[in-house]
KEMARNU-815997 format. One record per residue: residue number from 1; residue in one letter; z, y, x of N, C-alpha, C, O in turn. Coordinates in pm, 1 decimal, padded with zeros to 6 digits. Example, Ala and Ser with C-alpha at 12.3 -4.5 7.8 and 13.67 -1.06 7.14 Angstrom:
! residues 2
(pt 1, 'a', (00780.0, -00569.0, 01319.0), (00780.0, -00450.0, 01230.0), (00780.0, -00330.0, 01320.0), (00846.5, -00331.9, 01423.6))
(pt 2, 's', (00708.0, -00225.0, 01285.0), (00714.0, -00106.0, 01367.0), (00787.0, 00003.0, 01290.0), (00803.9, 00113.8, 01340.9))
This chain:
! residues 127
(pt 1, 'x', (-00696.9, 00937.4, -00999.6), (-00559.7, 00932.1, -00951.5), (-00556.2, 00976.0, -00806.3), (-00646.8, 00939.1, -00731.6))
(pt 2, 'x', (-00472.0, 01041.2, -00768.0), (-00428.9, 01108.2, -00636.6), (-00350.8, 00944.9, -00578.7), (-00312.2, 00848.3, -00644.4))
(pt 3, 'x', (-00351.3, 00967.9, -00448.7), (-00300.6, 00872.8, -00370.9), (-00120.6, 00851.1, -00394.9), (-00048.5, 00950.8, -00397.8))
(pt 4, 'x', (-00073.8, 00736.9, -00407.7), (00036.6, 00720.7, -00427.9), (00127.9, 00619.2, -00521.6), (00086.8, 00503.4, -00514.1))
(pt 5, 'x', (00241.4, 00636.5, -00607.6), (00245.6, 00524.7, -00636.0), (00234.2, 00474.2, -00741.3), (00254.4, 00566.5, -00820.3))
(pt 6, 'x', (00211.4, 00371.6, -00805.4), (00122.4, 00322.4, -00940.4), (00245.2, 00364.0, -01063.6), (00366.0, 00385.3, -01053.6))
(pt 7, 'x', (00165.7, 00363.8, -01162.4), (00270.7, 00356.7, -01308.3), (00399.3, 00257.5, -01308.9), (00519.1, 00282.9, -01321.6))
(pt 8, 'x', (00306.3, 00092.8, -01284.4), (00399.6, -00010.4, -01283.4), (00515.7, -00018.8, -01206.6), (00610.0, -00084.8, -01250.2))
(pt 9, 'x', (00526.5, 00059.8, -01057.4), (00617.2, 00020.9, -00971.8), (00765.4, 00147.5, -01010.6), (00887.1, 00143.0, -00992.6))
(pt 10, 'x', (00668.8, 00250.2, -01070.4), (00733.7, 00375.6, -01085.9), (00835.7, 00345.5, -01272.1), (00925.9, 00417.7, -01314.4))
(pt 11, 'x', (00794.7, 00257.2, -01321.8), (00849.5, 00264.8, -01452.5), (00932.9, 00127.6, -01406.1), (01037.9, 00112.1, -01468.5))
(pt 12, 'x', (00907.6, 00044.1, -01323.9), (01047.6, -00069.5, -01272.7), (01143.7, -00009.6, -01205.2), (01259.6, -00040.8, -01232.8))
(pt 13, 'x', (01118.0, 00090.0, -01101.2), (01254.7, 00164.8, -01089.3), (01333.9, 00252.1, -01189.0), (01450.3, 00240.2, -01227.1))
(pt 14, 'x', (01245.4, 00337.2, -01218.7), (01348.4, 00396.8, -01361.6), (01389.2, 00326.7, -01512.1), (01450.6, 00376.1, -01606.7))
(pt 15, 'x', (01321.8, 00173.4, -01492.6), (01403.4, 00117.6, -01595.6), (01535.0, 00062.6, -01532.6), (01646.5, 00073.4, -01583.7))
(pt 16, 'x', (01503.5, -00002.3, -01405.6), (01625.6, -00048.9, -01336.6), (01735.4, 00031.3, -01281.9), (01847.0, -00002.7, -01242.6))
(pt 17, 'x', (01673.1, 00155.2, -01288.8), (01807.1, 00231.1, -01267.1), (01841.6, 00342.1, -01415.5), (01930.2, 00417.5, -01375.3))
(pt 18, 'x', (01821.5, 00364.1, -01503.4), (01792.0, 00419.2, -01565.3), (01877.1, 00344.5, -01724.7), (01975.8, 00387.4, -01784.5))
(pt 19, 'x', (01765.4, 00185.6, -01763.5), (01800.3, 00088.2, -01841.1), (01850.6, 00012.2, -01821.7), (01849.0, -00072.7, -01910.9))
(pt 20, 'x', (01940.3, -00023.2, -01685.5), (01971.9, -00153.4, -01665.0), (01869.3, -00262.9, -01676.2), (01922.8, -00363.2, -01723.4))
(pt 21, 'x', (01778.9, -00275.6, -01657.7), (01639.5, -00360.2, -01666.3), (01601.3, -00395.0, -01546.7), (01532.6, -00327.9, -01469.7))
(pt 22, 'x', (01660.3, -00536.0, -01524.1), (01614.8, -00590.2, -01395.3), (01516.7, -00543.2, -01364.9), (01435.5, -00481.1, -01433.4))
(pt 23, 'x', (01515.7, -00579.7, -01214.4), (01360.0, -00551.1, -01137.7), (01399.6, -00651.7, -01039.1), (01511.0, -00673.7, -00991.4))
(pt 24, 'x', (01268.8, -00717.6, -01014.3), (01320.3, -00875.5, -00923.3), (01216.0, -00802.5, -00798.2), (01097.5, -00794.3, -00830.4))
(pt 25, 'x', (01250.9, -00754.7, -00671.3), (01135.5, -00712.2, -00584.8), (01026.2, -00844.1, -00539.2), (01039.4, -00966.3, -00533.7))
(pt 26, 'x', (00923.8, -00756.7, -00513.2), (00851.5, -00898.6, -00453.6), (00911.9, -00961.7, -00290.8), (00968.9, -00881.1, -00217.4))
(pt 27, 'x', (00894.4, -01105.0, -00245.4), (00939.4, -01157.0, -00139.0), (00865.8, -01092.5, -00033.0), (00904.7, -01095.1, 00083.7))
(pt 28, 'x', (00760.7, -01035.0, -00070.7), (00679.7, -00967.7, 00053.4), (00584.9, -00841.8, 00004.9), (00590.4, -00813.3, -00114.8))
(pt 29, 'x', (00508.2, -00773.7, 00080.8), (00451.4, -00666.6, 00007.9), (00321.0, -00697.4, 00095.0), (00313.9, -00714.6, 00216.7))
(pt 30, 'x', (00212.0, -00699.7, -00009.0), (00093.7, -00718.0, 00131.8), (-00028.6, -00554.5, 00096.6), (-00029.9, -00471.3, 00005.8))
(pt 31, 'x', (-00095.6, -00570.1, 00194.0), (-00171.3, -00423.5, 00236.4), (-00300.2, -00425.6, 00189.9), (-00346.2, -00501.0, 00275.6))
(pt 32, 'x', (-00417.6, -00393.2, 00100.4), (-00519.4, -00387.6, 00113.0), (-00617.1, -00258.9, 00173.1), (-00600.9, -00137.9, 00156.9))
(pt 33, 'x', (-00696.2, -00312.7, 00228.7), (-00776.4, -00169.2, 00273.9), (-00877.2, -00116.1, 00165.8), (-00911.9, -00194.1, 00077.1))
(pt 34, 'x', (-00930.4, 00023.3, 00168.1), (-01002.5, 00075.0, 00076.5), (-01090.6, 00138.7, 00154.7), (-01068.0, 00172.6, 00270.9))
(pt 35, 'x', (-01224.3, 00162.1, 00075.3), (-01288.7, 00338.7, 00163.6), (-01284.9, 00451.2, 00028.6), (-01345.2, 00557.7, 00042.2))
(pt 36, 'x', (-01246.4, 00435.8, -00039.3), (-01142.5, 00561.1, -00097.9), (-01049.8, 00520.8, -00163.6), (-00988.0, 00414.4, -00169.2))
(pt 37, 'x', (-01041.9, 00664.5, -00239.7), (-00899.6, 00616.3, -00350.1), (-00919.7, 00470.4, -00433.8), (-01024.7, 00449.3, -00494.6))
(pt 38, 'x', (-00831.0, 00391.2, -00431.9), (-00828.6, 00277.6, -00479.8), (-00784.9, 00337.7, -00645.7), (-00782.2, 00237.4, -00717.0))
(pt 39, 'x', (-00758.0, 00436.1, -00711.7), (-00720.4, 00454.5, -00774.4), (-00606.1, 00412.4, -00942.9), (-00538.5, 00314.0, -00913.0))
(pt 40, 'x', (-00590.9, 00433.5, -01012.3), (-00432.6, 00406.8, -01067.3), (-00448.3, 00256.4, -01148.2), (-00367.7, 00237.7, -01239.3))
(pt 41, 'x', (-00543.9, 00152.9, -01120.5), (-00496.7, 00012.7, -01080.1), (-00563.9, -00038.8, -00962.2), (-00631.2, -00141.9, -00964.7))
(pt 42, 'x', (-00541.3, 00051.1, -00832.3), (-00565.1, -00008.2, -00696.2), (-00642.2, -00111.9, -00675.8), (-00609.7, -00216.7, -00619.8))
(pt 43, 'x', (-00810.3, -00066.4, -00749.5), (-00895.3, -00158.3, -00736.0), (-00998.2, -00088.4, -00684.6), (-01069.3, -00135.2, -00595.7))
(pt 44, 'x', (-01017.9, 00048.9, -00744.2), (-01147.0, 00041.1, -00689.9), (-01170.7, 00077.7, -00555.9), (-01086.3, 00047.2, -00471.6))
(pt 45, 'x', (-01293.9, 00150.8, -00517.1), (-01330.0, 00110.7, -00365.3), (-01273.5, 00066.8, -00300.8), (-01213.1, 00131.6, -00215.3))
(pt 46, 'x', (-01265.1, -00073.6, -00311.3), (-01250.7, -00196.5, -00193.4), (-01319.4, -00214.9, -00108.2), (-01442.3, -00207.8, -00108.6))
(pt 47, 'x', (-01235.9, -00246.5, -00006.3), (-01295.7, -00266.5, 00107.1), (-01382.8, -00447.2, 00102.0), (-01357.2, -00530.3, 00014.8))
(pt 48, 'x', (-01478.0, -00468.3, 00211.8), (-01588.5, -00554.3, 00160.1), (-01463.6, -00722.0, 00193.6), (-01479.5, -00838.8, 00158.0))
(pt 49, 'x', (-01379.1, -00673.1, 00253.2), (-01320.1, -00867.8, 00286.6), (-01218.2, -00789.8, 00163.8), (-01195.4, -00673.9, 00129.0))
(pt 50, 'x', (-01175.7, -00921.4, 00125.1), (-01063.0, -00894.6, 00018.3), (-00931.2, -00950.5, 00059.3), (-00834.5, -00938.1, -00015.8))
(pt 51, 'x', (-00923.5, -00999.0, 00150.8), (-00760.0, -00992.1, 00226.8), (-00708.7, -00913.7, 00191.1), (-00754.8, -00803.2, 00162.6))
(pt 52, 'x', (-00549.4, -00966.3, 00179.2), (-00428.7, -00845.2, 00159.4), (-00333.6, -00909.3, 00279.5), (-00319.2, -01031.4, 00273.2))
(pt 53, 'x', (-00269.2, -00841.9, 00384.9), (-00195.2, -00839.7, 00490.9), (-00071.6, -00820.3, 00452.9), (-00028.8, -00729.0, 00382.3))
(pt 54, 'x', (-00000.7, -00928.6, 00512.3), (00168.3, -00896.5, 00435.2), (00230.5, -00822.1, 00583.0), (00218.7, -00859.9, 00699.6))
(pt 55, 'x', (00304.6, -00694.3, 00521.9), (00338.7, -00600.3, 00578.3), (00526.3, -00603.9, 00576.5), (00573.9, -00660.8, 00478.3))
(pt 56, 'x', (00598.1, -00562.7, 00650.2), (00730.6, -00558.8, 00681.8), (00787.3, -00442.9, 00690.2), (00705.3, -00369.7, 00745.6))
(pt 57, 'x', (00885.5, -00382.4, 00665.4), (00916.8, -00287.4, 00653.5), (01074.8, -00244.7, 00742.7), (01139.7, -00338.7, 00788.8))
(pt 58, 'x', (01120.6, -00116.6, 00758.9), (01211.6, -00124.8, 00839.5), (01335.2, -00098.4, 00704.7), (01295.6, -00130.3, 00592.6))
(pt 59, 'x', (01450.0, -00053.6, 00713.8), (01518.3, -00015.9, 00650.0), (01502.3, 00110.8, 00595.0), (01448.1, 00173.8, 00685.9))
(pt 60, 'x', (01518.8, 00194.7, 00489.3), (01524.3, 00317.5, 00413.7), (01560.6, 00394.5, 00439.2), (01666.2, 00370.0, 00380.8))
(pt 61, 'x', (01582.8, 00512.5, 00492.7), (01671.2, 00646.0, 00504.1), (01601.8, 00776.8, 00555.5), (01532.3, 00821.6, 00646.7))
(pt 62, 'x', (01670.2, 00811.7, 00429.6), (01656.6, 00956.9, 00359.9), (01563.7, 00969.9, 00293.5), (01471.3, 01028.8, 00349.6))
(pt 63, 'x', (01546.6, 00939.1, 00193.3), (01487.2, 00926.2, 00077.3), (01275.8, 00813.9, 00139.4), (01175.7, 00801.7, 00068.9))
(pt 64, 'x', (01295.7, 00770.0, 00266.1), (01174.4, 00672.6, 00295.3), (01180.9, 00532.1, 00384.3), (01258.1, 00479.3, 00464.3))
(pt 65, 'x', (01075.4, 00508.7, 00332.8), (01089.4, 00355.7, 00423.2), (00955.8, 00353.1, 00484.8), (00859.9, 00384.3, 00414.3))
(pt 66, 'x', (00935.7, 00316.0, 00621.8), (00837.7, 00274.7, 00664.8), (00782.5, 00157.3, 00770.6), (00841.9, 00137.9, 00876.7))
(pt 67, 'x', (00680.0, 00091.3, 00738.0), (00615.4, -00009.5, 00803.8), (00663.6, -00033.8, 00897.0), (00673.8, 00068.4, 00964.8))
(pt 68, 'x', (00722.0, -00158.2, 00967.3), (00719.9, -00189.9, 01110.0), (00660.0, -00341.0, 01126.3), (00724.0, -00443.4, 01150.1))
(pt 69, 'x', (00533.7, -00327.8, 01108.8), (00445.0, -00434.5, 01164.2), (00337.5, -00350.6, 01165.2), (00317.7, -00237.4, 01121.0))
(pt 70, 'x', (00254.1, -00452.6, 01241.9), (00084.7, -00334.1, 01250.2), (00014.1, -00508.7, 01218.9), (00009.9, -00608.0, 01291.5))
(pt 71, 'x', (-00032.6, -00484.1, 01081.1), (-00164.8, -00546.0, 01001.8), (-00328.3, -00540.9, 01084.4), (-00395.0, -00440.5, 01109.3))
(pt 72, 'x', (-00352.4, -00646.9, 01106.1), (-00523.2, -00612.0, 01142.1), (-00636.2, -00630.7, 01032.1), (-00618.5, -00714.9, 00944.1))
(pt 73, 'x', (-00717.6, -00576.9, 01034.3), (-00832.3, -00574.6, 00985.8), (-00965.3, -00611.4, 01015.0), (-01023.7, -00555.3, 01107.8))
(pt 74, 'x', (-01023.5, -00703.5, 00943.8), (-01150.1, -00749.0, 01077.5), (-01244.2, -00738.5, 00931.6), (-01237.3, -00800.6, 00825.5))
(pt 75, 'x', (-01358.3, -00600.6, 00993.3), (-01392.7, -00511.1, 00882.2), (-01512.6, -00656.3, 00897.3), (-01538.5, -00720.6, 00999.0))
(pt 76, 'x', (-01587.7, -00680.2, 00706.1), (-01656.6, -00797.7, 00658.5), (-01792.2, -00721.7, 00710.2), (-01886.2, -00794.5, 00742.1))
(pt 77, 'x', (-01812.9, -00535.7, 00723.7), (-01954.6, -00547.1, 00697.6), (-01926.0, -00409.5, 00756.7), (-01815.4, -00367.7, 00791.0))
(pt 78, 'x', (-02072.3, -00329.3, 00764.9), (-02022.4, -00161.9, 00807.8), (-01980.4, -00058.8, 00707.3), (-02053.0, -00007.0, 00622.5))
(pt 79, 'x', (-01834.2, -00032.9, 00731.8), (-01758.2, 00064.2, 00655.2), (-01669.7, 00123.1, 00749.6), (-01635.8, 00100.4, 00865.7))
(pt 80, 'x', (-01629.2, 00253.0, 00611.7), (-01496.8, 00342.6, 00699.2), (-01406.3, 00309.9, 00606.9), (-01432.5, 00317.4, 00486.9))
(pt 81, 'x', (-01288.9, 00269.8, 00653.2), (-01137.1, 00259.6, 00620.2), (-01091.5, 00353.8, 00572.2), (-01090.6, 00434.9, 00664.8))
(pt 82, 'x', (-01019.0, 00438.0, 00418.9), (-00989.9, 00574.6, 00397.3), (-00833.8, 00555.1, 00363.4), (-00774.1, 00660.3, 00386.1))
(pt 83, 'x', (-00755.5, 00460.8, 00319.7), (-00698.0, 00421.8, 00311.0), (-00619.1, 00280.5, 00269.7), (-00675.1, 00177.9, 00308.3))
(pt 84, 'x', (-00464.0, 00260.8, 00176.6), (-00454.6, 00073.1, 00178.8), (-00411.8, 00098.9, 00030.5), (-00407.2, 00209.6, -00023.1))
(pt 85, 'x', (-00385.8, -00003.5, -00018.5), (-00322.3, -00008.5, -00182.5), (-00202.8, -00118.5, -00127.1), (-00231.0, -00180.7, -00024.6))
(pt 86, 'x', (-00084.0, -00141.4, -00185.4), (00030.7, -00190.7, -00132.6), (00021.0, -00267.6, -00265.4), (00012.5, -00201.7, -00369.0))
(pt 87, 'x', (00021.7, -00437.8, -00271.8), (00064.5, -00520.7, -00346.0), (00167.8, -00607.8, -00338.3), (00207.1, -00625.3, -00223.0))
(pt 88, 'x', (00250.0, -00694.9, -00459.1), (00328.9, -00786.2, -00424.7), (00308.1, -00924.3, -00476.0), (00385.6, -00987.2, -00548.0))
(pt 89, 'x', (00187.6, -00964.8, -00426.9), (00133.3, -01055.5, -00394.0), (00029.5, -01064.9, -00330.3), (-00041.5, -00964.4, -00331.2))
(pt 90, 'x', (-00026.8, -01204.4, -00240.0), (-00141.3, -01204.7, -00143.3), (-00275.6, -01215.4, -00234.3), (-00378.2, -01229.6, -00167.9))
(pt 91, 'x', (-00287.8, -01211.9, -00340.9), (-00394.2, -01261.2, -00395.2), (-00427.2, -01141.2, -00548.4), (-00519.9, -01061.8, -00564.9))
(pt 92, 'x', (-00333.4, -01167.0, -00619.3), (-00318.4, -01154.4, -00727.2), (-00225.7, -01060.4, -00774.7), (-00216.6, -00974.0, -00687.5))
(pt 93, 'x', (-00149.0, -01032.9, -00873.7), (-00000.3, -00974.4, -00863.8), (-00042.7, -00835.5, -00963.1), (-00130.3, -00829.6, -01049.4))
(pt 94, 'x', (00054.4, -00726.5, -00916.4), (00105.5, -00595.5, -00948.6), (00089.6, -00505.3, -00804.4), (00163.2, -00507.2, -00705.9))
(pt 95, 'x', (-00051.4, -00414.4, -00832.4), (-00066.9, -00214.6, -00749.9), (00114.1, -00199.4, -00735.4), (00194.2, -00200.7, -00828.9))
(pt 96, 'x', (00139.2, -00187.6, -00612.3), (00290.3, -00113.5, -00585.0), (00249.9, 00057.9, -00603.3), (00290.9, 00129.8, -00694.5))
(pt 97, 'x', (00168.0, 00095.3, -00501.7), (00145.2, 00204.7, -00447.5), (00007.7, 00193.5, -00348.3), (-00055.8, 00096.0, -00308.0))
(pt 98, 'x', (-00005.2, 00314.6, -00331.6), (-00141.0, 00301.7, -00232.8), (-00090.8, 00462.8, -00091.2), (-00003.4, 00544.0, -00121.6))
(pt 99, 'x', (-00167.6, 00471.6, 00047.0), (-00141.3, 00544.0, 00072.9), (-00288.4, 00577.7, 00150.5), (-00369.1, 00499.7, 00201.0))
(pt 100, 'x', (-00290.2, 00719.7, 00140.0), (-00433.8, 00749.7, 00238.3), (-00425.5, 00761.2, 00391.0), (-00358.1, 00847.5, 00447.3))
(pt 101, 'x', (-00488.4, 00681.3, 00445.2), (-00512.8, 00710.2, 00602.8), (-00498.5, 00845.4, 00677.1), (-00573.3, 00937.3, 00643.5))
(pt 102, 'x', (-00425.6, 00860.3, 00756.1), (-00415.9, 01046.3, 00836.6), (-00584.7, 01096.8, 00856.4), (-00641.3, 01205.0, 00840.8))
(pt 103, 'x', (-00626.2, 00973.8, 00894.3), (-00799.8, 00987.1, 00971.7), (-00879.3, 00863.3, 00924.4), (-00839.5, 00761.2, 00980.4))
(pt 104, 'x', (-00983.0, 00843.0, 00835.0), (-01078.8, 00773.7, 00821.6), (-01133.2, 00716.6, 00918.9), (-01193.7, 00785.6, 01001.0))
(pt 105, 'x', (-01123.3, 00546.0, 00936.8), (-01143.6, 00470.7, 01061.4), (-01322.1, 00404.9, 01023.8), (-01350.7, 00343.4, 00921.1))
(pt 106, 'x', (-01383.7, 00426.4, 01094.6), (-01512.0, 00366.0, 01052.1), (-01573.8, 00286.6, 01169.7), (-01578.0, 00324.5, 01286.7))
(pt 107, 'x', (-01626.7, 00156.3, 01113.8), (-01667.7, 00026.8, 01204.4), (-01759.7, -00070.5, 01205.1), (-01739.6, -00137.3, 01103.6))
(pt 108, 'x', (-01850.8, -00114.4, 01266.1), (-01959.7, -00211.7, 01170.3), (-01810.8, -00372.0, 01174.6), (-01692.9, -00383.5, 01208.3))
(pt 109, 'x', (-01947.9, -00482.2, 01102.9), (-01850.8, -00603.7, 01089.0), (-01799.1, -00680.6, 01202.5), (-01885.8, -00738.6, 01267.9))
(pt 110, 'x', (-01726.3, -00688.9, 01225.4), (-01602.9, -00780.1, 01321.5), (-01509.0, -00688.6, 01380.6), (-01402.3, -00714.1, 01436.3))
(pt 111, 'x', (-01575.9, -00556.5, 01355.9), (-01464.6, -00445.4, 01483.4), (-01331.0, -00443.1, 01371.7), (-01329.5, -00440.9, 01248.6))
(pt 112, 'x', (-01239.7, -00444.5, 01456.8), (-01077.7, -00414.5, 01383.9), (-00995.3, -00319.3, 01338.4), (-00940.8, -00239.6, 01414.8))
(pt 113, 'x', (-00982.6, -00318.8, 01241.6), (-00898.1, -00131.1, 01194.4), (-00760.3, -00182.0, 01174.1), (-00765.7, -00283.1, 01104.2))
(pt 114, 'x', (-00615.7, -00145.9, 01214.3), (-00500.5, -00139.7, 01201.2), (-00432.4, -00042.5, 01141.5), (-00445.7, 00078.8, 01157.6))
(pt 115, 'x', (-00345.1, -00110.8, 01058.8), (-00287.2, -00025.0, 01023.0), (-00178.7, -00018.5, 01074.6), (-00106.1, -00117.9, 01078.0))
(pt 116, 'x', (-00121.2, 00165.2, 01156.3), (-00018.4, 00182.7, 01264.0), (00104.9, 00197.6, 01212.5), (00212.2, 00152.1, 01252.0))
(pt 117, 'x', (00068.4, 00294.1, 01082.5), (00186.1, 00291.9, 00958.7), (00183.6, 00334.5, 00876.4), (00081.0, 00391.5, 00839.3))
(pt 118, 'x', (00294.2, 00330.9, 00802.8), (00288.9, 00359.3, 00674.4), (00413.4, 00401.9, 00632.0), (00510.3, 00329.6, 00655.2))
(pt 119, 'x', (00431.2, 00534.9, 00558.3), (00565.0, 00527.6, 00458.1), (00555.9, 00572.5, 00316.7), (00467.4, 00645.5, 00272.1))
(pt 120, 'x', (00635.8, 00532.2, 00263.4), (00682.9, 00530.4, 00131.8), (00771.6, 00648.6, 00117.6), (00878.7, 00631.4, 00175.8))
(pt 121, 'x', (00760.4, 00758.8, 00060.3), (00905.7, 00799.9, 00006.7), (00910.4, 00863.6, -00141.6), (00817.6, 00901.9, -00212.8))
(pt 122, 'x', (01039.0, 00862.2, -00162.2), (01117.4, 00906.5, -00277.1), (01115.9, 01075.7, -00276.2), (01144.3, 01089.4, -00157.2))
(pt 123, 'x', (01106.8, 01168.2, -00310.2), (01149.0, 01290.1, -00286.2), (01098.4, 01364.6, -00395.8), (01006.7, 01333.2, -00471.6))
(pt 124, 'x', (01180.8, 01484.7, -00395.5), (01266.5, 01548.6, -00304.3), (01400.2, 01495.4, -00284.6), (01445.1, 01467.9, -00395.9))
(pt 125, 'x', (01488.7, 01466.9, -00187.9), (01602.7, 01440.5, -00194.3), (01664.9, 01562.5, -00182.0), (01626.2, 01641.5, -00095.9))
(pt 126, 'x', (01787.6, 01598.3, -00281.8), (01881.1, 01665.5, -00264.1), (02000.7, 01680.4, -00146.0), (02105.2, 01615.7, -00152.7))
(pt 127, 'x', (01983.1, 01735.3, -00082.6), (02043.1, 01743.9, 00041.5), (02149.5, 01847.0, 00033.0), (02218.0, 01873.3, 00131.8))
C-alpha cells in the first residue's frame, strides 16, 4: 500500500455520504510513528515504543485539514522515523490514514522526533 488513507475510513465516508450510514467520528485522533510504510492495516513497521499521540487539528478548507499541535516522540531504541499512521483510538481502535514524513528523522533512544505537521486532504476539488 502507498501512503495514505485506509479502506475503513474511506468506505465510512462514502457510506455516510453516499448511504446515509452514520459515521460517529472518533473524540480524538492519535499519531503513531513508523520507519516505513505502515501499510493498508497501519501496522507494520512500527516504530519500537508503541505510543499513539493524540493530535488536534485546525478547521478544513479547500478540500484539507491540517495538524495544529506538534506530538513528541521519545524514540525507545536507534531508529529513523519515515512516517505516522493516524488512529481513533490511543491503544486499540480503527487505521484512519497514514502519512509519510517530507524527510526521514533518524535518532538513537531518548532523542525526540516531532511531528511539525500533517495534512489530510480530499482531492481533487472542483473549483
Amino acid at each position: 500500500m502507498a501512503w495514505g488513507m485506509s479502506s475503513y475510513l474511506t468506505n465510512k465516508i462514502l457510506d455516510h455520504i453516499c448511504r446515509n450510514v452514520a459515521y460517529t467520528p472518533p473524540a480524538a485522533v492519535y499519531a503513531k510513528m513508523h520507519t516505513g510504510d505502515p501499510g493498508a492495516a497501519g501496522t507494520a513497521n512500527a516504530s519500537s515504543v508503541a505510543t499513539r499521540y493524540a493530535c488536534t487539528f485546525a478547521a478544513a478548507a479547500s478540500g484539507s485539514i491540517s495538524q495544529s499541535n506538534t506530538p513528541e516522540h521519545t524514540l525507545g531504541a536507534t531508529e529513523s522515523i519515515a512516517g505516522v499512521s493516524f488512529w481513533d483510538h490511543p491503544t486499540a481502535g480503527n487505521f484512519l490514514w497514514s502519512s509519510q514524513a517530507t524527510v526521514s528523522k533518524s535518532g538513537a533512544s531518548g532523542d525526540i522526533i516531532r511531528i511539525n505537521s500533517d495534512t489530510l486532504s480530499l482531492a481533487p476539488i472542483a473549483l
